[in-house]
DSSP file (Angstrom, degrees, kcal/mol; ACC not computed):
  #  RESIDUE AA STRUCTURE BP1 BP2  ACC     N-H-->O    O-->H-N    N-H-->O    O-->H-N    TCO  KAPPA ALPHA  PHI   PSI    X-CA   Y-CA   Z-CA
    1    1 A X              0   0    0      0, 0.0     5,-0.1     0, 0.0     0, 0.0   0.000 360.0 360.0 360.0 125.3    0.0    0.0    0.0
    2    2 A X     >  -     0   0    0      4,-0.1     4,-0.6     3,-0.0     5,-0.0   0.164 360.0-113.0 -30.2 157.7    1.4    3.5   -0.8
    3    3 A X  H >> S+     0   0    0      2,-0.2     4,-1.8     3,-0.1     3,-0.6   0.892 110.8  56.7 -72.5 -37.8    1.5    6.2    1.4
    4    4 A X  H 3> S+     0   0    0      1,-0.3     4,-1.1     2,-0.2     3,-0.2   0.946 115.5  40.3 -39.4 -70.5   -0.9    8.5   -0.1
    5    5 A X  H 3> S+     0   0    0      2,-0.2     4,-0.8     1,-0.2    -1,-0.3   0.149 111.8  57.6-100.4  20.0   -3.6    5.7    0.1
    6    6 A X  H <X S+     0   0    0     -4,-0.6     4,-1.2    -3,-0.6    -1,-0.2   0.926 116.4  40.5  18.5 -93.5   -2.3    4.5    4.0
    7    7 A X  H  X S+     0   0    0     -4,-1.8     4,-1.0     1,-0.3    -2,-0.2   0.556 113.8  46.2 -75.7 -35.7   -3.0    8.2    4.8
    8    8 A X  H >X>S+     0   0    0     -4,-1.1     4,-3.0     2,-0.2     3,-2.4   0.951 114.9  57.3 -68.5 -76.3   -6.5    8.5    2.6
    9    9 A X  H 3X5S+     0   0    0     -4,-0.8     4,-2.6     1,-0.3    -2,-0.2   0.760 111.7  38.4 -14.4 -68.1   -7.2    4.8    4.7
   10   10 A X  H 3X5S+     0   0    0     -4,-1.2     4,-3.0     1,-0.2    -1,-0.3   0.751 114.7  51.5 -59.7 -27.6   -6.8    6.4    8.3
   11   11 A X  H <X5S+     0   0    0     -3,-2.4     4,-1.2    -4,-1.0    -1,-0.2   0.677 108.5  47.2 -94.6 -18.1   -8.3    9.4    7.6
   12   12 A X  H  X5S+     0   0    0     -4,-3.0     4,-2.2     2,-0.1     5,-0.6   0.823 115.8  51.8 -65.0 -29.8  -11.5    7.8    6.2
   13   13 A X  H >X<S+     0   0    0     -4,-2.6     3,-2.4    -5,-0.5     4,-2.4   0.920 109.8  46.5 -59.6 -82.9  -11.2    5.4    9.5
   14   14 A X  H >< S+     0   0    0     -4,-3.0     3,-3.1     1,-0.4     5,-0.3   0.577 119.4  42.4 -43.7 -83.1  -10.9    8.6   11.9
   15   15 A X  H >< S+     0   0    0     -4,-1.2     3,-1.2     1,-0.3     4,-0.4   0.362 115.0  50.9 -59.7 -27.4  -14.2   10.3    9.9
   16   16 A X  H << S+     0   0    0     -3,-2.4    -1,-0.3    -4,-2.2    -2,-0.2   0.678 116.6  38.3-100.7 -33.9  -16.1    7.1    9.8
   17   17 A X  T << S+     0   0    0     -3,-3.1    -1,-0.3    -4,-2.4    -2,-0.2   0.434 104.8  65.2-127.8  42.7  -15.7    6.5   13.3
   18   18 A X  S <  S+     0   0    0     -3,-1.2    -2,-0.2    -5,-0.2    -1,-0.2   0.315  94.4  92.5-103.3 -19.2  -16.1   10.2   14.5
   19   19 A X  S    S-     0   0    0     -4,-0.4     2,-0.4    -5,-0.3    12,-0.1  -0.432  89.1-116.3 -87.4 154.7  -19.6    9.7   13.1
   20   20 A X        -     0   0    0     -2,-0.2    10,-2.6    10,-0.1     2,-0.4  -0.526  35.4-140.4 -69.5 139.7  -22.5    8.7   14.8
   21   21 A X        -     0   0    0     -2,-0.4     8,-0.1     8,-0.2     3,-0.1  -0.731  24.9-115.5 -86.9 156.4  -23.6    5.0   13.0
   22   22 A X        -     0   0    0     -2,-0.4     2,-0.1     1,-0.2     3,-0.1  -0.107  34.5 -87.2 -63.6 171.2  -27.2    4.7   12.5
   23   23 A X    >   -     0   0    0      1,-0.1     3,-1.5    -2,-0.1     2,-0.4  -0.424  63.5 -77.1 -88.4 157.9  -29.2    2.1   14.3
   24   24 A X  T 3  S+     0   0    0      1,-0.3    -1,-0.1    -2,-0.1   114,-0.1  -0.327 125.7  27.7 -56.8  95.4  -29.4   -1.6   12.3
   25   25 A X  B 3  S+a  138   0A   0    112,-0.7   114,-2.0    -2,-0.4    -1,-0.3   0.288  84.6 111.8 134.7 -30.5  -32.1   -0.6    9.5
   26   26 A X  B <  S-B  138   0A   0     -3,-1.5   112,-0.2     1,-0.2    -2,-0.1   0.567  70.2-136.7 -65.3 -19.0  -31.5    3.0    9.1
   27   27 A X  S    S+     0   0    0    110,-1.2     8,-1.0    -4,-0.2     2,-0.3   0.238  77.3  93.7  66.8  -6.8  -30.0    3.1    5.5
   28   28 A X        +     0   0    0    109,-0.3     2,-0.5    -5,-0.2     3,-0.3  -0.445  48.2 171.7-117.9  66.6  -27.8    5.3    6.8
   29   29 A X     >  -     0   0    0     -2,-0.3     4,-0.7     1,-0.1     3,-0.4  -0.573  67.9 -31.2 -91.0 126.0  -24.1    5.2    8.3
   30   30 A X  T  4 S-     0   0    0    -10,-2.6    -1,-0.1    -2,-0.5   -12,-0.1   0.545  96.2 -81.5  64.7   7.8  -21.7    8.1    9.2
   31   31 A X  T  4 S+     0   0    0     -3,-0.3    -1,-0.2   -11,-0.2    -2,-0.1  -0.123 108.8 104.7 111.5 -57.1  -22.7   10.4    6.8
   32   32 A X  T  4 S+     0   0    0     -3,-0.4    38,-1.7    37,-0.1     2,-0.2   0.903  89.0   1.5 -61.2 -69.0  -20.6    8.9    3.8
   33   33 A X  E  <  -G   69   0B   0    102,-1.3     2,-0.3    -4,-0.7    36,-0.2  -0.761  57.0-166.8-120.8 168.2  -23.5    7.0    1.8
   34   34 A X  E     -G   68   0B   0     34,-0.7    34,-1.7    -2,-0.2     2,-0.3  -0.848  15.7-138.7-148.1 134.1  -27.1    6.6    2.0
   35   35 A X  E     -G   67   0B   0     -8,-1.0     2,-0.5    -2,-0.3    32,-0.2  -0.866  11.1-166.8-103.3 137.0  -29.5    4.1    0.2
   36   36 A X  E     -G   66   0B   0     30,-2.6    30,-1.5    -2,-0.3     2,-0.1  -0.963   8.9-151.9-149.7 124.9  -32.5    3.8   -1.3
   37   37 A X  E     +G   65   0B   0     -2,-0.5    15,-0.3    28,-0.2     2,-0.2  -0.394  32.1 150.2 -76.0 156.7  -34.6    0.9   -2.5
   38   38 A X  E     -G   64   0B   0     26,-0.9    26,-2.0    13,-0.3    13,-0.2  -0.937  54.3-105.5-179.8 152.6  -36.7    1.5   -5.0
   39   39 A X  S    S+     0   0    0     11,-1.0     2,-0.3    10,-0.3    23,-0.2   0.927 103.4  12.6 -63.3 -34.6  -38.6   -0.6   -8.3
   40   40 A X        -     0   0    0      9,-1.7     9,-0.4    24,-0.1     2,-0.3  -0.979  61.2-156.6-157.6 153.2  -36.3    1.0  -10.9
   41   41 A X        -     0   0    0     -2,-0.3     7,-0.2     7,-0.2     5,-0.1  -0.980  37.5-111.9-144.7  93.1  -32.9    3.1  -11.0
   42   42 A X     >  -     0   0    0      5,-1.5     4,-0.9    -2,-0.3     7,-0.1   0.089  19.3-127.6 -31.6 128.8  -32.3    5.4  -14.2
   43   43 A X  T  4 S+     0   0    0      2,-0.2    -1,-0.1     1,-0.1     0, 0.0   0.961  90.5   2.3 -40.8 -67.9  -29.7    4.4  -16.4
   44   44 A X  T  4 S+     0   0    0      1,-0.1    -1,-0.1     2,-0.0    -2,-0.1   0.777 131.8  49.0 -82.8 -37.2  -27.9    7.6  -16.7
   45   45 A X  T  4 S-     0   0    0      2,-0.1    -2,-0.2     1,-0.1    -1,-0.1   0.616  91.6-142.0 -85.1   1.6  -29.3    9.9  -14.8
   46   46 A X     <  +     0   0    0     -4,-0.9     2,-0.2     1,-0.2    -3,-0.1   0.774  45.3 157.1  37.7  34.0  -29.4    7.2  -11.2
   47   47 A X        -     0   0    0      1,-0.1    -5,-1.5     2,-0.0    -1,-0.2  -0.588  41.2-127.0 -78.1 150.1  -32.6    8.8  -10.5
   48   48 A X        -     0   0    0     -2,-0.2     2,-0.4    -7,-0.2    -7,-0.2  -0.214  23.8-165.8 -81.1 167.4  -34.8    6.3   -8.2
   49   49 A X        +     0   0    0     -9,-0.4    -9,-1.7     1,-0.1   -10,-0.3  -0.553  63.7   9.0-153.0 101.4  -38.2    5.4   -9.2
   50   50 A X  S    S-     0   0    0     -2,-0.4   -11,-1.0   -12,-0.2     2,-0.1   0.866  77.5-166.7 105.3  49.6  -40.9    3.8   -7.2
   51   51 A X        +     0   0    0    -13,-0.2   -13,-0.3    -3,-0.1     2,-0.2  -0.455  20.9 147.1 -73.7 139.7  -39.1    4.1   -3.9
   52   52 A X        -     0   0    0    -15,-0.3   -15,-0.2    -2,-0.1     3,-0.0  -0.863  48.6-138.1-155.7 172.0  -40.7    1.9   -1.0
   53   53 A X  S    S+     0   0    0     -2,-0.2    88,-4.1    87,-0.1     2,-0.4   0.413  92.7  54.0-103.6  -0.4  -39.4    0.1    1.9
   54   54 A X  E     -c  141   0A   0     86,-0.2     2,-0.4    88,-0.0    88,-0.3  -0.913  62.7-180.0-107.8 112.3  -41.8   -3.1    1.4
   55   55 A X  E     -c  142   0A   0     86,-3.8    88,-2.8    -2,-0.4     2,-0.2  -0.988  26.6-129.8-134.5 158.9  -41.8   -5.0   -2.1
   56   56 A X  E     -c  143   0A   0     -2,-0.4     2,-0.2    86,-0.2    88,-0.2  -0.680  34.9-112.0-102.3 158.3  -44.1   -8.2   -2.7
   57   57 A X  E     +c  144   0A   0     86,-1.0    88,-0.7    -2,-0.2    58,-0.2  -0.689  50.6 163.0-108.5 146.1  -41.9  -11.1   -4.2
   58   58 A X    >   -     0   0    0      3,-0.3     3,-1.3    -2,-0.2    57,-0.2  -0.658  41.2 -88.0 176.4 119.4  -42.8  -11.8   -7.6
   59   59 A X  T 3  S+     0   0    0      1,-0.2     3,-0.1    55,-0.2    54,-0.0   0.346 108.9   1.5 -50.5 127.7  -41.5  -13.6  -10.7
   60   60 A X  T 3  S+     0   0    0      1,-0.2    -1,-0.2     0, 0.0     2,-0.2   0.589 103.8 119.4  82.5  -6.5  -39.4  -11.5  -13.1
   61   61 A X    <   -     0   0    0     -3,-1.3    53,-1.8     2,-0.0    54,-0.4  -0.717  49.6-154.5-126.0 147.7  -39.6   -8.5  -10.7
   62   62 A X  E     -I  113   0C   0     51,-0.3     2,-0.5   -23,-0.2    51,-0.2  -0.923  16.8-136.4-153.7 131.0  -36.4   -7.1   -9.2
   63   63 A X  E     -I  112   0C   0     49,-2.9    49,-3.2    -2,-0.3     2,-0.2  -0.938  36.3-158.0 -90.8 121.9  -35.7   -5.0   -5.6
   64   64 A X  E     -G   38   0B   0    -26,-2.0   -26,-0.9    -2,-0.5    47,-0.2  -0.622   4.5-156.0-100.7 153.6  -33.0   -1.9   -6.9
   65   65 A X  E     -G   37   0B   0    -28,-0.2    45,-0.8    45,-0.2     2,-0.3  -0.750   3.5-151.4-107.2 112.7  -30.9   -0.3   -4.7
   66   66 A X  E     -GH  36 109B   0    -30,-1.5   -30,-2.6    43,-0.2     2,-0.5  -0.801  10.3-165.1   3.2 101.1  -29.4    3.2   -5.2
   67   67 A X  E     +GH  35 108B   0     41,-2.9    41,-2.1    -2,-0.3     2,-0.5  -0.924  11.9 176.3 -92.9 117.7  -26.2    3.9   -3.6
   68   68 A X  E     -GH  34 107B   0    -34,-1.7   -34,-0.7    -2,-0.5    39,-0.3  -0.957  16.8-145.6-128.4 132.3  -25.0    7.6   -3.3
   69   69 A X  E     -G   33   0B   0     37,-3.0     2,-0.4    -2,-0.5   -36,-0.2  -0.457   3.6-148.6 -68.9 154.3  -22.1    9.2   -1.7
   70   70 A X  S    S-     0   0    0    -38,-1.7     3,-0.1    -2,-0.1    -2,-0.0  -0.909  76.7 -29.4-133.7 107.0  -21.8   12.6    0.0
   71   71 A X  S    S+     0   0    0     -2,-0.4     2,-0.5     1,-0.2   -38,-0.1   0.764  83.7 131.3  57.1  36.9  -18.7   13.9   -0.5
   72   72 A X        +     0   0    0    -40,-0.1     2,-0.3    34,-0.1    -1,-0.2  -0.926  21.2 149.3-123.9  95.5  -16.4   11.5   -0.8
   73   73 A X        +     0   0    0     -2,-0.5     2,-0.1    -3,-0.1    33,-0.0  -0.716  21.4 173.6-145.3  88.3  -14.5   12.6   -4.0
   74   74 A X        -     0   0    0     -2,-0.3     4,-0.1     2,-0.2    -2,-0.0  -0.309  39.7-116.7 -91.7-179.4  -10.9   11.3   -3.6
   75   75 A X  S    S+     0   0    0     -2,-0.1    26,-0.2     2,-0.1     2,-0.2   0.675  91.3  56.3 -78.1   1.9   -8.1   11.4   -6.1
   76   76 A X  S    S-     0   0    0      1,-0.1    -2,-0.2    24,-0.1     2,-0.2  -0.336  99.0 -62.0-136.5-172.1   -7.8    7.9   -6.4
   77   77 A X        -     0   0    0     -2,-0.2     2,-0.7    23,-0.1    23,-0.2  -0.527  42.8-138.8 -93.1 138.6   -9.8    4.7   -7.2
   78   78 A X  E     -J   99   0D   0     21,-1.7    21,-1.6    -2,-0.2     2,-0.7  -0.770  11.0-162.5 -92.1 117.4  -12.9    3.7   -5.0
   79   79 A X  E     -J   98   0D   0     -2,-0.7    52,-0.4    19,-0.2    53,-0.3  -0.905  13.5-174.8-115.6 147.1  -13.4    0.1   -4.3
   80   80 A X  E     -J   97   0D   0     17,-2.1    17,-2.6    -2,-0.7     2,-0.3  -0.889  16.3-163.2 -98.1 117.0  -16.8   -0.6   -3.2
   81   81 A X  E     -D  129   0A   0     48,-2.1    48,-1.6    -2,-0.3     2,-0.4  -0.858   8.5-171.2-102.5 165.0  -18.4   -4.0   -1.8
   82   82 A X  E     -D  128   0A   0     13,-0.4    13,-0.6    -2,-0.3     2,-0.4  -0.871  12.7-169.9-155.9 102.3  -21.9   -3.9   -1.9
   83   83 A X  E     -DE 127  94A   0     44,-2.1    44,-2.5    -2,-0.4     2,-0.4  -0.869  12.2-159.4-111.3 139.2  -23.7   -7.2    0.1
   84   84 A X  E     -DE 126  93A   0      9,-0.8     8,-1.6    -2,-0.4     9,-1.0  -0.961   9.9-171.3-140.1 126.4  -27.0   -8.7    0.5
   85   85 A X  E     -DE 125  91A   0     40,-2.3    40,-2.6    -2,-0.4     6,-0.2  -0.669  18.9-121.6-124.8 165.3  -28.3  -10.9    3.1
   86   86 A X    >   -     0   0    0      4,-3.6     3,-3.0    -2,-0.2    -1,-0.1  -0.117  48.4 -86.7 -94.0-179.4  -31.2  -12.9    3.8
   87   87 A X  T 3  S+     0   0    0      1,-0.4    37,-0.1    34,-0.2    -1,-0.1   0.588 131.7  47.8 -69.8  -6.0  -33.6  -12.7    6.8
   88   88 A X  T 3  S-     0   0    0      2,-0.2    -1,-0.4    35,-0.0     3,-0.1   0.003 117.9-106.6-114.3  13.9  -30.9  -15.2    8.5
   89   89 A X  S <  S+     0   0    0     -3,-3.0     2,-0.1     1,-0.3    -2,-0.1   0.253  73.2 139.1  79.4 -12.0  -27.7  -13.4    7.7
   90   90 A X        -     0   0    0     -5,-0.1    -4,-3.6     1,-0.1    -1,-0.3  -0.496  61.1-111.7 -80.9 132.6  -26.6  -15.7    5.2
   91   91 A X  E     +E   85   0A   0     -6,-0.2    -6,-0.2    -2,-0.1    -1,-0.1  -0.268  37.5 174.3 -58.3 157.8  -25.0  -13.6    2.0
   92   92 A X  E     +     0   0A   0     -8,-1.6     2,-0.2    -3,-0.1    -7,-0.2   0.354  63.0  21.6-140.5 -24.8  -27.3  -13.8   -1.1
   93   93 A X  E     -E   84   0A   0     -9,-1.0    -9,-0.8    19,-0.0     2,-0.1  -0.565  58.4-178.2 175.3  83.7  -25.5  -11.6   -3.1
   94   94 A X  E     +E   83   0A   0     -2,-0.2   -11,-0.2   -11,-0.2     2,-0.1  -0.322   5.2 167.6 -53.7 141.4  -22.1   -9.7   -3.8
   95   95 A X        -     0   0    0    -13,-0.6   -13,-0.4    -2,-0.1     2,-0.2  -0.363  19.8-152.6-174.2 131.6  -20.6   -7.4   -5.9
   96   96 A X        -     0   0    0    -15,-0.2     2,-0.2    -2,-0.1   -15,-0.2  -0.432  15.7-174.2-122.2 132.6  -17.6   -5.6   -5.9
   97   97 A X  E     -J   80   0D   0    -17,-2.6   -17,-2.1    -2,-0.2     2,-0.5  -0.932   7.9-162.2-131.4 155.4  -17.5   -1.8   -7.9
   98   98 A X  E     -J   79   0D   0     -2,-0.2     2,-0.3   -19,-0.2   -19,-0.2  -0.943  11.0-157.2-137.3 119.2  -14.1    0.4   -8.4
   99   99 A X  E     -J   78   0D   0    -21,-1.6   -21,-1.7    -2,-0.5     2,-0.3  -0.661  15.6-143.5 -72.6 153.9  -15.0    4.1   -9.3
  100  100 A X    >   -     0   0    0     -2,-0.3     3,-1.3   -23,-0.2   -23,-0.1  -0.819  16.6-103.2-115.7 160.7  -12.3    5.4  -10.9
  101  101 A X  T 3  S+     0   0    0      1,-0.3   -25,-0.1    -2,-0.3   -24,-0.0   0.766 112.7  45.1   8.7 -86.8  -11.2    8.8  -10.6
  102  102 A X  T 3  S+     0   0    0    -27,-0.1    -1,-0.3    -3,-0.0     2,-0.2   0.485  85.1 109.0 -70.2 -13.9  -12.2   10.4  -13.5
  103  103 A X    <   -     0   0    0     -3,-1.3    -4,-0.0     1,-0.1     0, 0.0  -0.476  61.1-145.1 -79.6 143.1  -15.7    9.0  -13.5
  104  104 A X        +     0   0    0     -2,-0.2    -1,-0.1     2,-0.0    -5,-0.0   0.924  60.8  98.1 -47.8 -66.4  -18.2   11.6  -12.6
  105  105 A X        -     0   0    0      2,-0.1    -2,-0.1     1,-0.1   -59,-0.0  -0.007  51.5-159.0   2.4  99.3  -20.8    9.8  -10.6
  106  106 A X  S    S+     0   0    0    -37,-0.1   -37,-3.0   -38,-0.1     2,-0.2  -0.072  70.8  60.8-121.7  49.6  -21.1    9.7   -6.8
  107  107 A X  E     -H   68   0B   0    -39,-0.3     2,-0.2   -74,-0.1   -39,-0.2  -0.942  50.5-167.5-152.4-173.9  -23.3    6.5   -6.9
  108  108 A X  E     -H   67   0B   0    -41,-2.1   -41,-2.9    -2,-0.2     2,-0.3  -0.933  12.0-141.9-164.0 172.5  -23.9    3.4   -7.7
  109  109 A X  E     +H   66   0B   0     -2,-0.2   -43,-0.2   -43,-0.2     2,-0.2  -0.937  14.8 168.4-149.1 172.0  -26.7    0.7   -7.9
  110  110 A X        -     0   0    0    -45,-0.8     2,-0.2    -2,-0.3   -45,-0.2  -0.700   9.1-167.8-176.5 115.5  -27.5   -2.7   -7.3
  111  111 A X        -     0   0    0     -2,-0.2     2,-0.5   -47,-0.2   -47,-0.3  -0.451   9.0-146.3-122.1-163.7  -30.6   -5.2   -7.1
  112  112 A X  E     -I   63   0C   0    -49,-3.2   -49,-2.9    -2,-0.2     2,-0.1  -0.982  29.3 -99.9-144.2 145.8  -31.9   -8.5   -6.2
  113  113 A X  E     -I   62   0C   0     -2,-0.5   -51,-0.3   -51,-0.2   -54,-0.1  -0.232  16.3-159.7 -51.7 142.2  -34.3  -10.7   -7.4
  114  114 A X        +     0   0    0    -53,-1.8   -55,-0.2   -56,-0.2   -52,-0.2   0.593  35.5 145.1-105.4 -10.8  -37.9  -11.3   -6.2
  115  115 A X     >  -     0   0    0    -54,-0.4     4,-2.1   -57,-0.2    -2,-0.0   0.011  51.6-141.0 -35.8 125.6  -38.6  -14.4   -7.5
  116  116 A X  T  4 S+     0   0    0      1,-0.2     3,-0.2     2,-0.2    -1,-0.1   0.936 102.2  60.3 -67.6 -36.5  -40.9  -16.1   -4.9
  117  117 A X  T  4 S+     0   0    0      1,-0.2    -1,-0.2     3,-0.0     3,-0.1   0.781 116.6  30.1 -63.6 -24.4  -38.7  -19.5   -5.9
  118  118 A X  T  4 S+     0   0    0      1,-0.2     2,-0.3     2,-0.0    -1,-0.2   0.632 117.4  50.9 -96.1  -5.0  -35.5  -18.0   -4.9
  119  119 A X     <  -     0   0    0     -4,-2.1    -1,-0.2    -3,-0.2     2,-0.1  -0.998  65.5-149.6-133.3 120.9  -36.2  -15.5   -2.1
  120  120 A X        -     0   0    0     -2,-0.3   -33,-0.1     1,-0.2    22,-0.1  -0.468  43.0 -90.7 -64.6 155.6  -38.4  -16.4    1.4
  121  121 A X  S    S+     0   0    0     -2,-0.1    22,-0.2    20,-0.1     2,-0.2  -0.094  79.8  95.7 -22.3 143.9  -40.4  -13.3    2.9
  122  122 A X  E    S- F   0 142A   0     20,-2.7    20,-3.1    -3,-0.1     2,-0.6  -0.826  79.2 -51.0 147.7-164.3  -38.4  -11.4    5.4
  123  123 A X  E     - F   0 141A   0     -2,-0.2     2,-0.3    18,-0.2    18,-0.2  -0.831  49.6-164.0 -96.2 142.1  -36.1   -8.4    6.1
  124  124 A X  E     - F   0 140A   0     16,-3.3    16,-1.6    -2,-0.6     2,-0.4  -0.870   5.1-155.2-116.3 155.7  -33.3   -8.5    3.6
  125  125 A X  E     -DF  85 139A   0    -40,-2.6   -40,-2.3    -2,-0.3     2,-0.5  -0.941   8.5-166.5-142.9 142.3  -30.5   -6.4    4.6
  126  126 A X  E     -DF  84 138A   0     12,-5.8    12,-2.1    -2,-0.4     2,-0.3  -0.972   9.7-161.1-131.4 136.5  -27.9   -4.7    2.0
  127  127 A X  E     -DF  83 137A   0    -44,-2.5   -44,-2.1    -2,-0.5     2,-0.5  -0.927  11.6-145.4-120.7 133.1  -24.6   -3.2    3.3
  128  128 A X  E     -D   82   0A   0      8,-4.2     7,-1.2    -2,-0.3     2,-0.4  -0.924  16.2-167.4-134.0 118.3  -22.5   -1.0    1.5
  129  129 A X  E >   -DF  81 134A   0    -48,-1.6   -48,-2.1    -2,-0.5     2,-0.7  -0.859   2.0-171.2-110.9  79.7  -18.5   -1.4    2.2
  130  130 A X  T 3  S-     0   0    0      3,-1.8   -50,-0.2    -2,-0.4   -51,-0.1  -0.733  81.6 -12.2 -92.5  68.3  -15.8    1.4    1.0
  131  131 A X  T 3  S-     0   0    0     -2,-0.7    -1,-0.3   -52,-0.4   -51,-0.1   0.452 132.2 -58.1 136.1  43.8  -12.0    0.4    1.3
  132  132 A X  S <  S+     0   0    0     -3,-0.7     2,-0.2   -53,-0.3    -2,-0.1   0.379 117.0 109.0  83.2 -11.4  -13.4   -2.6    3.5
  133  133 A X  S    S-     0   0    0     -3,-0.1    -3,-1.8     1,-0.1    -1,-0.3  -0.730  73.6-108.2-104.8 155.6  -15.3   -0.3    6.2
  134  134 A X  E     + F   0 129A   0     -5,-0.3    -5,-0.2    -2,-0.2     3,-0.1  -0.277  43.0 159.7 -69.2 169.5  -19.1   -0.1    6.4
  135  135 A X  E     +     0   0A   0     -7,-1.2  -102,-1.3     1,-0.3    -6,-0.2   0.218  62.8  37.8 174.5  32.2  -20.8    3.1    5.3
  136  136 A X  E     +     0   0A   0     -8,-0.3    -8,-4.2  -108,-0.1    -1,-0.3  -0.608  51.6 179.4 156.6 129.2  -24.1    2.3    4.6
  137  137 A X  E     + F   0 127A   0    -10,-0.2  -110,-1.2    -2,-0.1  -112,-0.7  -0.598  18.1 159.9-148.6  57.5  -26.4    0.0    6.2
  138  138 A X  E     -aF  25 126A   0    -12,-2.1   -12,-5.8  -111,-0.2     2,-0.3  -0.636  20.4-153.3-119.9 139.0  -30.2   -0.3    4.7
  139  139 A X  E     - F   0 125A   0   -114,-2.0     2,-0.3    -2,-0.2   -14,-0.2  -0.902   3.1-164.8-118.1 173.1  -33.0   -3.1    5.0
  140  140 A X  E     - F   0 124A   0    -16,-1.6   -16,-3.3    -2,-0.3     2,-0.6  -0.953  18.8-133.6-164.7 118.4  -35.8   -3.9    2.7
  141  141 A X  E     -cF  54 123A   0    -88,-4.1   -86,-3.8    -2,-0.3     2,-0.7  -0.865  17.8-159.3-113.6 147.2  -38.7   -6.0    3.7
  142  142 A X  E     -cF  55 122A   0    -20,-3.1   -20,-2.7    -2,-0.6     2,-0.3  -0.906  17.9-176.5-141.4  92.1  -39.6   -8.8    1.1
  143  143 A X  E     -c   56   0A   0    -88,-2.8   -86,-1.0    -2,-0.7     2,-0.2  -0.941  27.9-108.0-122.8 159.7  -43.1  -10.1    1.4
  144  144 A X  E     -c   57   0A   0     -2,-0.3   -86,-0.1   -88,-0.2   -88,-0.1  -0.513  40.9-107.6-102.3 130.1  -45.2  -12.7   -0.1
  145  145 A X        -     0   0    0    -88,-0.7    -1,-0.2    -2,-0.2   -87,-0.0   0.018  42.5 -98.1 -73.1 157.0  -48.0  -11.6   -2.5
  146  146 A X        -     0   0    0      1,-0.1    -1,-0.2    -3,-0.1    -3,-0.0  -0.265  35.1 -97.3 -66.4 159.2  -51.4  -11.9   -1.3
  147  147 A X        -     0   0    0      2,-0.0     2,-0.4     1,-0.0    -1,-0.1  -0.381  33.6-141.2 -60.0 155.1  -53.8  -14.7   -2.0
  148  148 A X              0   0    0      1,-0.2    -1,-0.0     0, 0.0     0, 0.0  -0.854 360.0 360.0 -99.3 147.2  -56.4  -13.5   -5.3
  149  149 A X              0   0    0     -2,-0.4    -1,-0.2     0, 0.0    -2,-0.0   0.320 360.0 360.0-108.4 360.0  -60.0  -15.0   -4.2
């Protein structure tokens, strides 16, 4: 590791754990990022669309997240982990992003399936990771459509 990004490292540590964290649910830790679930996530523009905290599981139909930063615009490459776990903690779902530098953008997006055959009802919970520390901490509750009479 360089020095530069040593010294970026410690000094995200201090601000990350100068902040208050949010309570388990909030979508929100330390300031850094914040998330929001939603049905659909704009291509270009990342605008959210159809934002809820509830979605009924349902074939073909997909939970988005919308990750955004606040102020976090370093000189150097971002790497991001982005996890999602089931109502039992068990990971469902990785995926690793690098911003680069030069990219504009101070978000990012990610969904999950709704398919009743792969996903039970419950709270699903998606965690948002930046140089390996948390900084965004949101759940999503995943329920099973009603009966039609």
């Amino acid at each position: 590791m360089t020095r530069r990004r040593a010294t970026f490292a410690l000094l995200l540590a201090a601000w990350v754990l100068a902040g208050p964290v949010s309570p388990a649910g909030g979508g929100e830790a330390s300031g850094i990022a914040s998330i929001t679930f939603c049905s659909k996530v704009g291509k270009s523009s990342g605008k959210a669309y159809g934002e809820a905290r509830s979605f009924v599981l349902e074939e073909g139909r997909r939970v988005h997240a919308r990750v955004e930063f606040d102020g976090l615009r370093p000189r150097e490459e971002r790497i991001l982990h982005l996890l999602w776990t089931d109502p039992d903690g068990r990971r469902v779902f990785r995926k690793r992003v690098v911003l680069m530098p030069e990219e504009p953008r101070a978000w990012v997006t990610t969904n999950l399936s709704l398919s009743p055959e792969r996903r039970e009802p419950g709270t699903y919970r998606l965690r948002v990771f930046l140089y390996r520390m948390l900084v965004a901490d949101g759940t999503v509750e995943l329920t099973a459509q009603l009966p039609q009479d």
